[in-house]
C-alpha positions in Angstrom: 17.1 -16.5 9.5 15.7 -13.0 11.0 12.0 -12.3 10.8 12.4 -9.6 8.4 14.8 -11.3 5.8 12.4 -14.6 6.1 9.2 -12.9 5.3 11.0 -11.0 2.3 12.3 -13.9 1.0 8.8 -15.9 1.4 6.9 -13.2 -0.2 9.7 -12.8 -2.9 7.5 -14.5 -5.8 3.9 -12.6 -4.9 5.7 -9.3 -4.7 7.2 -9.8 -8.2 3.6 -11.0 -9.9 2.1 -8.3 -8.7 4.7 -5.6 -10.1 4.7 -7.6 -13.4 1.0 -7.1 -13.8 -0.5 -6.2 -16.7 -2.3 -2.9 -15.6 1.0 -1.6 -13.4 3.3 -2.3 -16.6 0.8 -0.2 -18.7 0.8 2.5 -16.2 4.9 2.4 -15.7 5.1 2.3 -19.4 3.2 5.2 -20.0 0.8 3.2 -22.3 -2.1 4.4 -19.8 -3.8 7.8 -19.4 -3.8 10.1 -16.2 -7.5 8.6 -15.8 -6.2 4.8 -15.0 -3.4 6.8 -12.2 -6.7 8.5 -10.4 -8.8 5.4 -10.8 -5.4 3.5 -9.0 -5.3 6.1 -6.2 -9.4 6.0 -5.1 -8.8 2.2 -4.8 -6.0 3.4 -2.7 -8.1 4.9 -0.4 -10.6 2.4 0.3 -7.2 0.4 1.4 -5.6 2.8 3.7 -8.4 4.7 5.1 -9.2 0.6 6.5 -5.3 0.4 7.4 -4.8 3.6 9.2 -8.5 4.3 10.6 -7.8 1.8 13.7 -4.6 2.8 14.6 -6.1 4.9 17.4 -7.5 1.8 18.9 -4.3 -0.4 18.0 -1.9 1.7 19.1 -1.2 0.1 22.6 -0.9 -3.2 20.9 2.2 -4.9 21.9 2.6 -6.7 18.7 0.6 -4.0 16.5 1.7 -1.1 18.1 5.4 0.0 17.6 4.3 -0.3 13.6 1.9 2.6 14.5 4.4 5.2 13.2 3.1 8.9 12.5 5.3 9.3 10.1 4.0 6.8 7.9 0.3 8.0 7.1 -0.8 8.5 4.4 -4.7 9.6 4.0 -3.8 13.1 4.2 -1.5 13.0 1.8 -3.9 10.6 -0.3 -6.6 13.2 0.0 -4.6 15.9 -1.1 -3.9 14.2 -4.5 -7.3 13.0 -5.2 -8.7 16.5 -4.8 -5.7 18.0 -7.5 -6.9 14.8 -9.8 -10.6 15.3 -9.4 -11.5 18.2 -7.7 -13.1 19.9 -5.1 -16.3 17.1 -5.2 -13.9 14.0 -5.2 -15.5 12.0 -3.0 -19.2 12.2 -4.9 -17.7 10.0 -7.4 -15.4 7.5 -4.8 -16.2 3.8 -5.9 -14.8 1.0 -5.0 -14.1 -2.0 -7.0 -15.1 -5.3 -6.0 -11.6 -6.6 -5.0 -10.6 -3.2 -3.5 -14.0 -3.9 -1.3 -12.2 -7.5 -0.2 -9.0 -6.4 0.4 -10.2 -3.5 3.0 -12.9 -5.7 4.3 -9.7 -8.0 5.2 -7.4 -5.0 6.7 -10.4 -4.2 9.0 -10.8 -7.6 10.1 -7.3 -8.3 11.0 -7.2 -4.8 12.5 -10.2 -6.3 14.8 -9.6 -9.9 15.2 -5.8 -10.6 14.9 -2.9 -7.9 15.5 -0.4 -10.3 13.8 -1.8 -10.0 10.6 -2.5 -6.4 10.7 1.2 -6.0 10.8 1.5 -8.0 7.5 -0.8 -5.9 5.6 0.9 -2.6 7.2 4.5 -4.0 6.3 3.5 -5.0 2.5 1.4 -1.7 2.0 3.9 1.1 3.8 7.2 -0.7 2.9 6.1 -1.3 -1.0 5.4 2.7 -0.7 8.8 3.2 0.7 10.1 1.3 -2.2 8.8 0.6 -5.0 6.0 3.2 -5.0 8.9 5.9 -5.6 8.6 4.3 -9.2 5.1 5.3 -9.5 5.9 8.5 -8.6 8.3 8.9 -10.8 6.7 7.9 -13.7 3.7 9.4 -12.9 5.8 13.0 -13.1 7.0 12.4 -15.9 3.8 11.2 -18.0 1.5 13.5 -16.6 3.5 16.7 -15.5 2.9 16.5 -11.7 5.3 19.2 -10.4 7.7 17.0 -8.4 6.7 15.8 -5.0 3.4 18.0 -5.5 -0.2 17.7 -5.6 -0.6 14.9 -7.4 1.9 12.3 -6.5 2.5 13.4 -2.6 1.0 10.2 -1.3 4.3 8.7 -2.2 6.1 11.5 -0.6 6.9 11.0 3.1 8.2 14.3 4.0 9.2 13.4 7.8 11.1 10.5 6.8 14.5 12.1 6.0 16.6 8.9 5.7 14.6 6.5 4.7 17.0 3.5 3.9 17.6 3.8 8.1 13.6 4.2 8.2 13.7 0.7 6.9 16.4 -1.1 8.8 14.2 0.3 11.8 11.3 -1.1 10.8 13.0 -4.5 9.7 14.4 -4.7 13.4 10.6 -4.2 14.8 9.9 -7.6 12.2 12.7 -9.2 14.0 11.6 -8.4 17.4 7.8 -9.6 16.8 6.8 -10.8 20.2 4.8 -14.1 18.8 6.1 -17.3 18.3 7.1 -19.2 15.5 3.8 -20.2 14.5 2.3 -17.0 14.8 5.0 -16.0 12.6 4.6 -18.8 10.1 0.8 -17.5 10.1 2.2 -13.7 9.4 4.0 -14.6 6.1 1.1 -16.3 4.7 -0.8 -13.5 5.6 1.6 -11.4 3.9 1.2 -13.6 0.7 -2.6 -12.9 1.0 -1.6 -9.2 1.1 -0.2 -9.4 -2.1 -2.8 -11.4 -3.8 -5.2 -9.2 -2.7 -3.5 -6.5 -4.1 -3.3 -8.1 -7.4 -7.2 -8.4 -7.7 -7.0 -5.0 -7.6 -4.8 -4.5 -11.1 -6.9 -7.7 -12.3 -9.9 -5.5 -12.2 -8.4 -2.1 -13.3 -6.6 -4.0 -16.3 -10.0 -5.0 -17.4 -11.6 -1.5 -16.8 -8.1 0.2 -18.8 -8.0 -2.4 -21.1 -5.6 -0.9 -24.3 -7.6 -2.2 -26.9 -11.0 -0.7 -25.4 
């Protein structure tokens, strides 16, 4: 089995708990207010400003590097939309929640220490934006009246990727070609499992902070 198909079909489960969550079927379900969205995207933030900060330093990697795709960023983007949701003084009010603090703290260290497992964090954050996150932008123009692809929801809007079901293929063939062996690769998926669990803390935490009945 390719790379790309084996670490999709080993992360298959996490992936699924963590878009079954409580706090992202609230949001999807328009059961949440635009105040949970904003509180999603700073958490955001702390997570991609750790993914995207070394890529500088990474990007002669040979097994990091070919992920290092401009096209991809998103802090810009990111920025952008948490200055439409909370103004001009945004980042006074920037916290970060306990597991969002874990989760970067592990995207820096892999970014330092181990190249392999930067790639699994990059390939569960930027391809679950590709995908999935085009529901959360969808949903989030609808509920709360973003103008569509605007301020507001642009972090899940990547403007120089014109095709990007062919984005994806491309970026499943750079899985495939991952010059480490098989147990390096073996290591990759679990990291990629840790990626998702990490990411669940997150919606843990924000489904206790947006509980319904509060």
């Amino acid at each position: 089995m390719e790379f790309s198909a084996l670490i999709r079909a080993a992360s298959r489960e996490a992936h699924a708990n963590v878009g079954s969550s409580s706090f992202m079927t609230d949001l999807l379900g328009g059961r949440l207010g635009v105040a949970a969205y904003r509180r999603y995207s700073e958490q955001l933030w702390f997570v991609y400003h750790a993914l995207e900060t070394p890529a500088d330093a990474l990007a002669a990697d040979p097994v990091a590097g070919p992920f290092l795709r401009p096209e991809l960023a998103r802090m810009a983007e990111l920025e952008r939309d948490l200055a439409h949701l909370g103004g001009p003084e945004w980042r006074s009010g920037l916290t970060s929640l306990p597991a969002t603090t874990a989760y970067a703290a592990r995207v820096a260290e892999c970014a330092r220490d181990w190249p392999a497992g930067y790639v699994a964090h990059h390939y569960t954050r930027y391809m679950g934006d590709l995908s999935g996150g085009q529901i959360v932008r969808d949903t989030a123009e609808k509920t709360w009246g973003f103008e569509r692809r605007g301020d507001g929801v642009r972090f899940y809007v990547f403007e120089s990727i014109g095709n990007p079901a062919a984005f994806k293929r491309e970026y499943r063939a750079l899985l495939d070609a991952l010059p480490v062996d098989d147990l390096e690769k073996q290591r990759v998926v679990e990291e990629c499992k840790r990626a998702y669990a990490l990411n669940a803390g997150i919606f843990q935490e924000l489904a206790e902070e947006f509980r319904l009945s509060a």
